[in-house]
C-alpha positions as CSV (number, residue, x, y, z in Angstrom):
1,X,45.1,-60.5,11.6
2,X,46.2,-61.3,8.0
3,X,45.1,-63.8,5.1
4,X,46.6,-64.6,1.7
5,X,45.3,-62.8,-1.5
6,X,47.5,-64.2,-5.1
7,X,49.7,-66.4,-2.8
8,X,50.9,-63.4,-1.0
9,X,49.8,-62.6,2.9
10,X,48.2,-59.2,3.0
11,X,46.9,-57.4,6.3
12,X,42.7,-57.1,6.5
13,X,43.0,-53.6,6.1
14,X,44.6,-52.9,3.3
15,X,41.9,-54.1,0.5
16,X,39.7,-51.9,2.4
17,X,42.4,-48.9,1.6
18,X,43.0,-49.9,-1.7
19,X,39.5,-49.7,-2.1
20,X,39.0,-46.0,-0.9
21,X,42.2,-45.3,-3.1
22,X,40.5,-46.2,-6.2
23,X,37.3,-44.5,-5.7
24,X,39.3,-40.8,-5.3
25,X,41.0,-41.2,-7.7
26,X,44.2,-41.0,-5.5
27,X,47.1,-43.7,-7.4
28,X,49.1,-45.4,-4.6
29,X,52.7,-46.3,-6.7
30,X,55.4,-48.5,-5.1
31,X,58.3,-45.8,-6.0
32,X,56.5,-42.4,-4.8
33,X,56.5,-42.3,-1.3
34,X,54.9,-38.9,-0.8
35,X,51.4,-40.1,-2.8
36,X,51.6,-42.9,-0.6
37,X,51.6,-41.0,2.7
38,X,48.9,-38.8,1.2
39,X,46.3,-42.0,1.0
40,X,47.6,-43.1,4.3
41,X,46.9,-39.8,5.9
42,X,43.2,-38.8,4.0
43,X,41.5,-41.9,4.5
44,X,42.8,-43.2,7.7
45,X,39.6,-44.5,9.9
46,X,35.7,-46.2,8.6
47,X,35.5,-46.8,5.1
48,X,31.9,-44.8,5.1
49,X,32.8,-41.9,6.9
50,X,35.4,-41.4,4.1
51,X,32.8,-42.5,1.2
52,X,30.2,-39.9,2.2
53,X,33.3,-37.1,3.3
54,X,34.0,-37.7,-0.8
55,X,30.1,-37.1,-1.8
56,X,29.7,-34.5,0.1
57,X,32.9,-32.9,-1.2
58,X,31.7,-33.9,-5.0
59,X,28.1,-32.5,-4.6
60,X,29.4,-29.2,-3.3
61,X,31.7,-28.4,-6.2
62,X,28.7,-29.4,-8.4
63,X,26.3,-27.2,-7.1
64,X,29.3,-24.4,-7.1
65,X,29.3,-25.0,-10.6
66,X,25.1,-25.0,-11.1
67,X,25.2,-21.4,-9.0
68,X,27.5,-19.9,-11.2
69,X,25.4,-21.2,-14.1
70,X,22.2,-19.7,-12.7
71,X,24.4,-16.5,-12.0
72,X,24.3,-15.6,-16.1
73,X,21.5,-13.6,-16.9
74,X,20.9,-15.4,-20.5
75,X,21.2,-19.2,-18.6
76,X,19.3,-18.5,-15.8
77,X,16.0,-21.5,-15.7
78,X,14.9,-19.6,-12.6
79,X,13.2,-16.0,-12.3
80,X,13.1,-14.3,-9.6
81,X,10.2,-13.2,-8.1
82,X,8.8,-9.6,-7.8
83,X,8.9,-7.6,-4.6
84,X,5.8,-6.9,-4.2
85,X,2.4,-7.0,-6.4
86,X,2.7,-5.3,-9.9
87,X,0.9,-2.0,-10.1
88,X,-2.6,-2.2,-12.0
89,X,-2.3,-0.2,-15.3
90,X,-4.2,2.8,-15.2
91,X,-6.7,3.3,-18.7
92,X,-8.1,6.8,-18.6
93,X,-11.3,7.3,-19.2
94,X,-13.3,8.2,-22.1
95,X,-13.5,11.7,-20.7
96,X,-10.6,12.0,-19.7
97,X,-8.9,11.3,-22.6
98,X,-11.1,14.2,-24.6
99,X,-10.0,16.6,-21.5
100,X,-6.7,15.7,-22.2
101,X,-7.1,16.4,-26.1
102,X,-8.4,20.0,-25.5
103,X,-5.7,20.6,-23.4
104,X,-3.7,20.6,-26.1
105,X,-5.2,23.1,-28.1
106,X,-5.0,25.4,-25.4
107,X,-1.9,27.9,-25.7
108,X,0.5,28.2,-22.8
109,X,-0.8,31.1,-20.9
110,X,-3.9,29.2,-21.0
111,X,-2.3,25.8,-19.0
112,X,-1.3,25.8,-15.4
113,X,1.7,23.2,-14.3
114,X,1.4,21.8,-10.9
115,X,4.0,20.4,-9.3
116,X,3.2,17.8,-6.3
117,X,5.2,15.3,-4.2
118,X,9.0,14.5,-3.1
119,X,9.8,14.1,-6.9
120,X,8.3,16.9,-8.2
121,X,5.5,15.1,-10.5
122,X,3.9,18.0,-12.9
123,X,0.2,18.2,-13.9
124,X,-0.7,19.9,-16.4
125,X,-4.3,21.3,-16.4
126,X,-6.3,24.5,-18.0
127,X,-6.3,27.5,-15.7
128,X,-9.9,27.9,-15.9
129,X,-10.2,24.0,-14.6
130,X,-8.4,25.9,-10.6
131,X,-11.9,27.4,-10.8
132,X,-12.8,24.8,-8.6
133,X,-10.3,25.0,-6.6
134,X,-10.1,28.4,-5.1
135,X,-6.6,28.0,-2.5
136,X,-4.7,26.4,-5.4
137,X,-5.4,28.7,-7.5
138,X,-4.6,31.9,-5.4
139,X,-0.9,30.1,-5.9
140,X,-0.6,30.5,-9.9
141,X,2.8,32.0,-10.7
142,X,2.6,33.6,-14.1
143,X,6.2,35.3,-13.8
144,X,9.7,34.0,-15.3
145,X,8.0,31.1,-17.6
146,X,5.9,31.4,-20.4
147,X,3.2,28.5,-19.2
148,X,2.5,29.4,-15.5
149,X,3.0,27.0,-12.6
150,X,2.2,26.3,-9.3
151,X,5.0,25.4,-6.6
152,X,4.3,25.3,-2.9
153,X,6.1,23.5,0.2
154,X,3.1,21.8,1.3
155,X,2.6,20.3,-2.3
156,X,5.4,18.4,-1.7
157,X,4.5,16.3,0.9
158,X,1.0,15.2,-1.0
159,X,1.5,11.7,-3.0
160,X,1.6,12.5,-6.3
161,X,-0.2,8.7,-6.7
162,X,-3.1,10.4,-3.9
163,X,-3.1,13.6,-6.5
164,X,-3.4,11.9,-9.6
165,X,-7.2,11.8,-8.9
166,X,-7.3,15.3,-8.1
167,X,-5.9,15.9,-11.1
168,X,-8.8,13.7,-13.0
169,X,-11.8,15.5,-10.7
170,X,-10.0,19.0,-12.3
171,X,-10.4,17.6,-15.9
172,X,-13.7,15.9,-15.8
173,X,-15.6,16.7,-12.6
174,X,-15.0,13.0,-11.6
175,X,-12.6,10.3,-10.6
176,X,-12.3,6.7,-10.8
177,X,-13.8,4.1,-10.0
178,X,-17.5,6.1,-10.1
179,X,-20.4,5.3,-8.6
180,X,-23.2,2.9,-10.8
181,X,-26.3,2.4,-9.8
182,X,-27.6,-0.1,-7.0
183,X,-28.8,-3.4,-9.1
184,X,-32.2,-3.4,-7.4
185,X,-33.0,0.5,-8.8
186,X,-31.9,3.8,-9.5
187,X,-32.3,5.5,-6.0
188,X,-31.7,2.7,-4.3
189,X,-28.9,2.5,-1.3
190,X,-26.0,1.5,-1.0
191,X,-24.1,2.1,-4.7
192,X,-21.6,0.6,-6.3
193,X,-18.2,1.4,-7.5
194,X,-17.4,0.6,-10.9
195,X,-14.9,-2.6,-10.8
196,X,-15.2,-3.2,-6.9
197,X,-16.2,-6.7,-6.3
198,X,-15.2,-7.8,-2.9
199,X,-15.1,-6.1,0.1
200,X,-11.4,-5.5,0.2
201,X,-11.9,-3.6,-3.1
202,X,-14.3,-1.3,-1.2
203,X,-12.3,-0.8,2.1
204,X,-9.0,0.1,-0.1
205,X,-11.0,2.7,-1.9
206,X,-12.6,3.9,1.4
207,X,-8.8,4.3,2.5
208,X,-7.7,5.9,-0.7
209,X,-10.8,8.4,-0.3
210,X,-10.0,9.8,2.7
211,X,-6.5,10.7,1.7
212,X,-8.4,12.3,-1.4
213,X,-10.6,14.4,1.4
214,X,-7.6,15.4,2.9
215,X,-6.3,16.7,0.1
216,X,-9.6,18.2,-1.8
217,X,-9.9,20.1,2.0
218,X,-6.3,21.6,1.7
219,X,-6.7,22.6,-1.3
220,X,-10.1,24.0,-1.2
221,X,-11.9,21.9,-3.8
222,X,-15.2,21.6,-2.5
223,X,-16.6,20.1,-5.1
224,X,-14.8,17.0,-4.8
225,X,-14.8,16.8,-1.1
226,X,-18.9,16.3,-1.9
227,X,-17.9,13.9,-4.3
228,X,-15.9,11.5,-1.8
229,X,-18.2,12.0,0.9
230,X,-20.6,10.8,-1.2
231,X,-18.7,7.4,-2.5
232,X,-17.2,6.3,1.0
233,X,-21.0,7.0,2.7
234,X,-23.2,5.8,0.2
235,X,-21.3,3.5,-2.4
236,X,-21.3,0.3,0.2
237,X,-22.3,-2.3,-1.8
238,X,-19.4,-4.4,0.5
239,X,-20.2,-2.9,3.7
240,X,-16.7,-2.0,5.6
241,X,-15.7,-3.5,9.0
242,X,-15.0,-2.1,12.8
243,X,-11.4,-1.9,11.1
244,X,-11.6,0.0,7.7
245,X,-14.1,2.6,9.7
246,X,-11.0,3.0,12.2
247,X,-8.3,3.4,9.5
248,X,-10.4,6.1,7.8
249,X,-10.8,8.2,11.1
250,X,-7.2,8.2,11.9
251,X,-6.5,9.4,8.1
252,X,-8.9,12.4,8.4
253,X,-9.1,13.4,12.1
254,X,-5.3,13.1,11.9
255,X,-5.3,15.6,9.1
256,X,-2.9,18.6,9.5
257,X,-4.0,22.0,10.3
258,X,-4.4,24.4,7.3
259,X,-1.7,26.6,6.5
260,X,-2.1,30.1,6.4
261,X,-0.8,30.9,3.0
262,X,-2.7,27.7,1.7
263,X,-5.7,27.5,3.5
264,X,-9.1,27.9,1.6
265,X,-10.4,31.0,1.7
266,X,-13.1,32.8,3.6
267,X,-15.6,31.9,1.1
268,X,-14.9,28.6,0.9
269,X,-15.1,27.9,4.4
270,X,-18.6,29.4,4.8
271,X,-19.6,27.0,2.5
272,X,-18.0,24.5,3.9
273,X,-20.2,25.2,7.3
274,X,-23.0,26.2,5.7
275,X,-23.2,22.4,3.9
276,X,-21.8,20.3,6.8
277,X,-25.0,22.6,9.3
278,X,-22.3,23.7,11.8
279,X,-18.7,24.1,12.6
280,X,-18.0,20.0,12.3
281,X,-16.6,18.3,9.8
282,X,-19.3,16.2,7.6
283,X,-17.2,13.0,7.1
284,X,-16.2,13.5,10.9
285,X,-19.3,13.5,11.8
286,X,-20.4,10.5,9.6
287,X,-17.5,8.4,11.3
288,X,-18.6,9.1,14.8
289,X,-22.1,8.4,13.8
290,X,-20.8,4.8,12.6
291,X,-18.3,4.1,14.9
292,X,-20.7,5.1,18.0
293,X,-23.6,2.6,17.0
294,X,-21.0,-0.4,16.6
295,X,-19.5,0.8,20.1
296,X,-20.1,-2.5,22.2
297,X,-18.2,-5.1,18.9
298,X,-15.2,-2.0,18.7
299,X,-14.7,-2.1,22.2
300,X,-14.7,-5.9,22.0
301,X,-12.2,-6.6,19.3
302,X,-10.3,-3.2,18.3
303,X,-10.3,-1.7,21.7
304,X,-6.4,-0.9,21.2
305,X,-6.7,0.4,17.9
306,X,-9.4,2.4,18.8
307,X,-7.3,4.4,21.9
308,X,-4.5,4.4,19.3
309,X,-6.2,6.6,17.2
310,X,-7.9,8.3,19.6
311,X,-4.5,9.2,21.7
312,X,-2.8,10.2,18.6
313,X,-2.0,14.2,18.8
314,X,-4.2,15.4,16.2
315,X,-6.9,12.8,16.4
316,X,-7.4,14.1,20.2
317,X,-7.4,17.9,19.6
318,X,-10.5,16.9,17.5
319,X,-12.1,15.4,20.2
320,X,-12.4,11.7,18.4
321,X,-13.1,9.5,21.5
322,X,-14.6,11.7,23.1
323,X,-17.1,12.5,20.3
324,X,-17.8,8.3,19.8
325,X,-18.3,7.4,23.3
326,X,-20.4,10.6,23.6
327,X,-22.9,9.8,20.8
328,X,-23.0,6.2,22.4
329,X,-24.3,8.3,25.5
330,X,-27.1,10.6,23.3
331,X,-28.5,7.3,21.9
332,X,-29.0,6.1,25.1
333,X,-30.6,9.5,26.2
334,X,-32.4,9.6,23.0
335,X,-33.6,5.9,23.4
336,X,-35.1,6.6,27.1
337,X,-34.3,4.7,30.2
338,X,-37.5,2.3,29.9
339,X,-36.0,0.7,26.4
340,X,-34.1,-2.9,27.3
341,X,-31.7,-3.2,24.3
342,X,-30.0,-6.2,23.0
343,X,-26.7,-5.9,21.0
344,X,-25.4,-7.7,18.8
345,X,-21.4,-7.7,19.6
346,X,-20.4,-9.6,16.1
């Protein structure tokens, strides 16, 4: 089919080409025969096929360009966004900080350098501060250096984060956050940790405690094994959950055995029994105590977790399902067979 266009006849198609032509830019000449088979070939077929083939082919070298842009590190109207959460900066203490400043008066002999995790971090403390820690201290080298040091395989697979605190509780008797008073009285229960507002703030540092009691126990620092005790079982202003109680056992039942050459010694762990009123464990002990009254909502809702810690190597060479289900059993012995009990399975 044809019509006439400037008193010439001209096929329905080719305005249509012509078109096409002109919007890519492509010339169509009478005398070059090659550019004319080039237009003939590309935009053979619908007219909007081949108009959105050319946008497509337009927007892609743009954003090419806009990439490359982005690329430079002084152009770039996009950051990136962290990993993960920024680590909260750490402001000593008042204490602290005048622990530290004594330090520094001390001469060499006088300090101690402990070196502790995969990196070998160095902390520097007094030698009279490994007082309190009897096994640590039994490892001061004093030879070859003029300020002695401490160096021990097992040290290097503590966190030097985890050992930080240690490192306070050897300046200052203490580590952060501390306890503060209930708000309804002085000897009132549960505590409060200083800056923990929410219950997630009180289950991480429940977490963070136990691998402090893990350490304070290898090391033989009594003192501060007292001192955790005392935060994760009485500082509960946020009470913790089924789960947080759970995470804690398998952190200290799953504890590794004490090594000969760094195990506390012998008067260290009478004391240790003599406090805890037998051979068990006081935070053990604690944990089996809670975990056995909330028995019916674990077995409920964290059943699996609860036989994952409890299968776990270490965990059952300590007895730790055994021990919950078997104080379940003394309550009930304790209780007397006449008692109907409702629980509460949360």
């Amino acid at each position: 089919m044809s019509r006439r266009r400037n008193g010439r006849k001209v096929s329905v198609d080719e305005p249509l080409r012509q078109d096409s032509q002109e919007a890519l830019f492509v010339p169509e000449f009478g005398g070059d025969a090659e550019a004319t088979e080039i237009g003939r070939e590309t935009f053979r077929g619908d007219h909007r096929t081949n108009t959105r083939k050319r946008r497509r082919v337009c927007t892609e070298r743009k954003s090419t360009a806009t990439t490359a842009s982005m690329n430079s590190p002084l152009q770039s109207p996009i950051r990136p966004k962290p990993a993960g959460p920024r680590p909260s900066v750490r402001i000593k203490s008042e204490a602290e900080s005048q622990a530290l400043a004594d330090l520094r008066l001390k001469a060499s002999s006088e300090k101690v350098r402990i070196y502790v995790g995969a990196n070998n971090t160095v902390y520097e403390v007094g030698l009279e501060d490994l007082d309190k820690a009897a096994a640590l201290k039994a490892l001061v080298n004093k030879t070859g250096t003029q300020t002695p040091f401490i160096m021990h395989p097992e040290l290097t697979e503590i966190s030097a984060d985890h050992f930080h605190s240690v490192y306070e509780f050897l300046l200052t008797h203490e580590y952060m956050p501390a306890i503060i008073d209930n708000p309804l009285g002085e000897n009132r229960l549960p505590k409060r940790l200083d800056g923990c507002t929410s219950a997630a703030h009180y289950q991480e540092e429940a977490l963070r405690g136990a691998h402090l009691y893990v350490i304070a126990k290898r090391i033989g620092l009594k003192s501060m094994q007292d001192l955790v005790v005392r935060k994760i079982t009485q500082a509960q202003h946020q009470p913790y959950d089924v789960e947080c109680l759970l995470g804690i056992a398998m952190i200290v039942f799953s504890r590794p055995e004490a090594n000969a050459a760094f195990a506390p010694c012998n008067s260290e762990i009478t004391s240790n029994i003599q406090d805890s009123g037998g051979d068990q464990d006081v935070l053990e002990e604690w944990l089996v105590q809670n975990l056995g009254d909330k028995l019916q909502p674990l077995m409920i809702n964290y059943a699996q977790l609860f036989f994952e810690v409890a299968n776990h190597g270490a965990c059952a060479a300590r007895g730790f399902g055994a021990r919950v289900l078997r104080r379940k059993v003394e309550f009930w012995d304790t209780v007397g067979a006449d008692v109907i009990a409702i629980e509460d399975d949360e």
